[in-house]
C-alpha positions in Angstrom: -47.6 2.1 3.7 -44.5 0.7 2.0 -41.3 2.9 2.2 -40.7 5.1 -1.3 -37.9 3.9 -3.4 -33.9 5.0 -3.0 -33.3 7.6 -5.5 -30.6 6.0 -7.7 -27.9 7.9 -7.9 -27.1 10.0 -11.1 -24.3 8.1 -13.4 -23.7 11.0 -15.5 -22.9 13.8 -12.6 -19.6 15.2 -11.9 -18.2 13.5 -9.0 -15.2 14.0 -6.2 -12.6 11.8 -5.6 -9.7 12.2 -3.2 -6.3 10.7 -3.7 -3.8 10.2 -0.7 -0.3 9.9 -1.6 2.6 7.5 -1.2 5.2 7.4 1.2 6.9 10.9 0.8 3.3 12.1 1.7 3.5 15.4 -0.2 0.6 14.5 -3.2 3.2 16.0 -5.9 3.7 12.5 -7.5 0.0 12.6 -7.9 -0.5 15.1 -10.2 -0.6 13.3 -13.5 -3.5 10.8 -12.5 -5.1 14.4 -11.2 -5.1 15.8 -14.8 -6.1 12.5 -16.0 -9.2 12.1 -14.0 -9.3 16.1 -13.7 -12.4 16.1 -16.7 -14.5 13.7 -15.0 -13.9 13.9 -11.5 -13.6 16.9 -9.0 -9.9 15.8 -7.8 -8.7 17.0 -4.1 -5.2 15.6 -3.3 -4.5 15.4 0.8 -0.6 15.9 1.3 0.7 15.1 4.9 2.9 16.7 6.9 6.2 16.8 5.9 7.8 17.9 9.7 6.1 16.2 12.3 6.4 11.8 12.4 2.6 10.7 12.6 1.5 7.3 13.0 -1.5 5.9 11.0 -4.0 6.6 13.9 -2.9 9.9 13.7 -3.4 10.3 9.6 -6.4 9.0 9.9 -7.5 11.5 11.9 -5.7 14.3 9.8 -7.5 12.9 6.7 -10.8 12.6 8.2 -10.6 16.5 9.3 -10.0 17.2 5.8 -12.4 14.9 3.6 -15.4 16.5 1.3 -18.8 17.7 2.4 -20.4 15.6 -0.4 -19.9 12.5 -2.1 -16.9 11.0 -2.9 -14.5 8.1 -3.7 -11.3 7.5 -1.6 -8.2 6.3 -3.3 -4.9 5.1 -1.2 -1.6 5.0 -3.0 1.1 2.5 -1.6 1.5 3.6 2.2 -1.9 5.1 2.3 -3.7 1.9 1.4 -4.5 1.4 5.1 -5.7 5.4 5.5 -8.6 4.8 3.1 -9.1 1.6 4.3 -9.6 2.5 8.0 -11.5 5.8 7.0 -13.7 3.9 4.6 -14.2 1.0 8.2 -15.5 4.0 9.5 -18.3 4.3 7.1 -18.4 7.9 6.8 -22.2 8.8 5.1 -20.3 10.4 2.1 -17.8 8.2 1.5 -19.4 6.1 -2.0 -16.5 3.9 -2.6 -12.2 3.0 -2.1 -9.6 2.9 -4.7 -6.4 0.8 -3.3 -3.5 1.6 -5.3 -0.7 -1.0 -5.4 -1.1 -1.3 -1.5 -2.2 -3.9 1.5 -3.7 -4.4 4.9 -0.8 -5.7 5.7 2.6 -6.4 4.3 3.2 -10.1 4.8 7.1 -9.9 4.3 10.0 -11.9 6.2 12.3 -9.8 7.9 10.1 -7.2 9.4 12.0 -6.4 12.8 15.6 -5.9 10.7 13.8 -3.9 8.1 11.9 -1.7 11.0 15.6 -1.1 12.4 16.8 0.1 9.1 14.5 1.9 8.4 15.5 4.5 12.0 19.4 4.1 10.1 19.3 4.5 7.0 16.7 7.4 5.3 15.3 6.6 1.9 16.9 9.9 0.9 20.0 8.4 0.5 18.9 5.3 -1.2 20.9 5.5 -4.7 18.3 7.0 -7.3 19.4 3.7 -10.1 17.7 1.0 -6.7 14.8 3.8 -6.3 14.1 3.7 -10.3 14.5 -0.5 -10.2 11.9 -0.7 -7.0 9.3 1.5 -8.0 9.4 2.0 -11.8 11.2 -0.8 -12.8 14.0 0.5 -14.1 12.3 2.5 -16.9 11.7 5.7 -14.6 11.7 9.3 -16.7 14.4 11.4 -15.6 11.8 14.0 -14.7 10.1 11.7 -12.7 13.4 10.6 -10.8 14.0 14.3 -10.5 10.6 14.9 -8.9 10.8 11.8 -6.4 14.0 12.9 -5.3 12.6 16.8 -4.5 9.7 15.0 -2.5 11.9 12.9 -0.8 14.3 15.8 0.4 11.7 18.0 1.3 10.7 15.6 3.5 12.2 15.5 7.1 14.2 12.2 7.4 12.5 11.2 11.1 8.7 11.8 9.3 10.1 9.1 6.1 11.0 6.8 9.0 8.1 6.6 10.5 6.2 5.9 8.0 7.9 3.0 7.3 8.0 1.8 10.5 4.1 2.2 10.4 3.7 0.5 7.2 5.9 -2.4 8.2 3.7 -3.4 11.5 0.2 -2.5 10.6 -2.4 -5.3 10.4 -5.7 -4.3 9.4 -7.5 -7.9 9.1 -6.0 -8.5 12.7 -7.5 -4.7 14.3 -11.0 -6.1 12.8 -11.2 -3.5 10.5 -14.0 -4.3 7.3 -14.4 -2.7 4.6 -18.4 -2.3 3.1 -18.0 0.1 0.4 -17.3 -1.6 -3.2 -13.5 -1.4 -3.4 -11.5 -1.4 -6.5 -8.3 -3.0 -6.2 -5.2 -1.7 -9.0 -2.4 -4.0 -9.2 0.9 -3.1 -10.7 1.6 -6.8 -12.7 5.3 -6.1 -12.3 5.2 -4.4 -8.7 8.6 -5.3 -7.2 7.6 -3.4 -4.0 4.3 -5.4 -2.8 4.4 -8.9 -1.9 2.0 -10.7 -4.3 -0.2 -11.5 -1.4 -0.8 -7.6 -1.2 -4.2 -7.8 -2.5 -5.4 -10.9 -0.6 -4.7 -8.9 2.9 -7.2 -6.1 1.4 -9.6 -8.9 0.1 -9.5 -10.3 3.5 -11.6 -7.0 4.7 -13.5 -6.3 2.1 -17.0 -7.0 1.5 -17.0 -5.9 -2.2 -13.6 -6.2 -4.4 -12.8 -5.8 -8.0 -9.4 -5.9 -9.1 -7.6 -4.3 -12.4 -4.4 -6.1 -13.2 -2.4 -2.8 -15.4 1.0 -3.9 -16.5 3.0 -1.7 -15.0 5.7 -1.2 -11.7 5.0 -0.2 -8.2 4.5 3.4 -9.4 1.8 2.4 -11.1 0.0 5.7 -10.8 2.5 7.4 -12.3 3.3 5.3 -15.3 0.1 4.7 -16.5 -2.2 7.4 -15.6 -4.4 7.8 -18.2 -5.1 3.5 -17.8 -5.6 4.0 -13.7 -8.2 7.1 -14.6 -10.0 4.6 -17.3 -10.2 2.0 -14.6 -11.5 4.0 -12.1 -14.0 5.3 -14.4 -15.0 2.0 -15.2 -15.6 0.7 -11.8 -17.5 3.7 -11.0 -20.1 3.3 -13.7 -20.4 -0.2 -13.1 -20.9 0.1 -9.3 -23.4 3.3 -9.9 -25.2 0.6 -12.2 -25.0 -2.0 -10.3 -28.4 -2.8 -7.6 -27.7 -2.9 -4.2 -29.0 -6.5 -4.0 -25.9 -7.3 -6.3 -23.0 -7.0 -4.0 -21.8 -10.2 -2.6 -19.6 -10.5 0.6 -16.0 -12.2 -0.4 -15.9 -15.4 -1.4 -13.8 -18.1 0.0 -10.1 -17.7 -2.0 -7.2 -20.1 -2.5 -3.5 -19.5 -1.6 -3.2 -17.8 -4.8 -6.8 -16.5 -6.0 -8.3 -12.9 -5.2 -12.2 -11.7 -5.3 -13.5 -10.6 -8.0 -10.9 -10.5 -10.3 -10.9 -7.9 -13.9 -7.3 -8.3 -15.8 -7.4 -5.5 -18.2 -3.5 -5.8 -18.6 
């Protein structure tokens, strides 16, 4: 007797998504692509610790512990790129599909020993507000959004900042054998002057399934265009909810400069 047919999952429901923040780890940053996914979307932002220094193994765990009991979609901002990715390697039952949000597997940047020594020196705190505004929002931060980064950042202990960047600067996910199945949506900030531009060829590496949105837009990409990163994410989830299983195609073979699957909706 032949096995009944998959139910096919219902395009139109109200579904949960949960968003993991950047590097100060406290969600706040967050809340505009909330509101903008807020009417189609059941949003739950994770905030870390903002006392204790723990290492990616550790978030993961602090994130699993923490994570829907129903389906959702994961999405990684920036340092937590390799969270959703290793959460998602996991393939938890409920976990439908990964957003990666101007992030990596790994960070293929020179320099990584004197930049992991800085970053024990000299806390991002005290990085002059006009270099934080150039970095991540090209230069054309709101002052309100300034204003906001710089709260997270002091409410953040020093130590816990840098770790994380000591964790971000040596993690290699393609190298741990980590592989992602779930389709995975890729948002790339066009004029990110954070993320190397081989960023999302370390997260193609491990996935089996990757889209990616080109948005024009600077490393704080979620925060600059909101209302675009909802859309996109609203678009990939129809399309994979549409899409047959049959359809989904392991990662093709890339050049130096190519990526899987690409979508430029600048």
């Amino acid at each position: 007797m032949s096995e009944p047919p998959a139910p096919v999952p219902d395009a139109t429901a109200r579904r949960a998504i949960v968003l993991l923040p950047g590097l100060d780890g406290t969600g706040r940053l967050l809340a505009d692509v909330a509101a903008a996914l807020a009417p189609d979307y059941d949003v739950a932002i994770i905030a870390y610790p903002t006392q204790e220094p723990l290492s990616y193994d550790a978030l993961v765990a602090y994130v699993r512990q923490r994570l829907p009991q129903r389906p959702f979609l994961l999405l990684g901002e920036s340092f937590s790129g390799p969270v959703a990715l290793r959460l998602a390697a996991e393939a938890p039952p409920l976990l439908e599909a990964v957003v990666i949000c101007a992030s990596f597997a790994r960070l293929d940047i020179a320099l990584k020993p004197m930049l992991a020594a800085l970053a024990g020196i000299v806390s991002p705190r005290l990085v002059p507000t006009a270099l934080l505004d150039r970095l991540l929002a090209g230069g054309r931060a709101q002052p309100a959004l300034l204003a906001g980064l710089r709260r997270c950042l002091s409410d953040v202990a020093a130590p816990v900042l840098a770790a994380r960047l000591r964790e971000a600067l040596r993690v290699d996910l393609p190298a741990a054998g980590v592989a992602v199945g779930q389709p995975l949506l890729y948002l790339r900030a066009t004029d990110d002057r954070l993320m190397p531009a081989s960023a999302p060829d370390t997260v193609a590496a491990i996935a089996r399934d990757m889209h990616i949105t080109a948005i024009r837009a600077p490393h704080f990409l979620l925060q600059s265009e909101p209302a675009r990163c909802a859309d996109a994410i609203r678009a990939f989830d129809r399309e994979r909810l549409a899409a047959p299983a049959s359809s989904i195609r392991p990662v093709p073979s890339r050049t130096a400069s190519g990526h899987a699957h690409q979508d430029h909706r600048p």
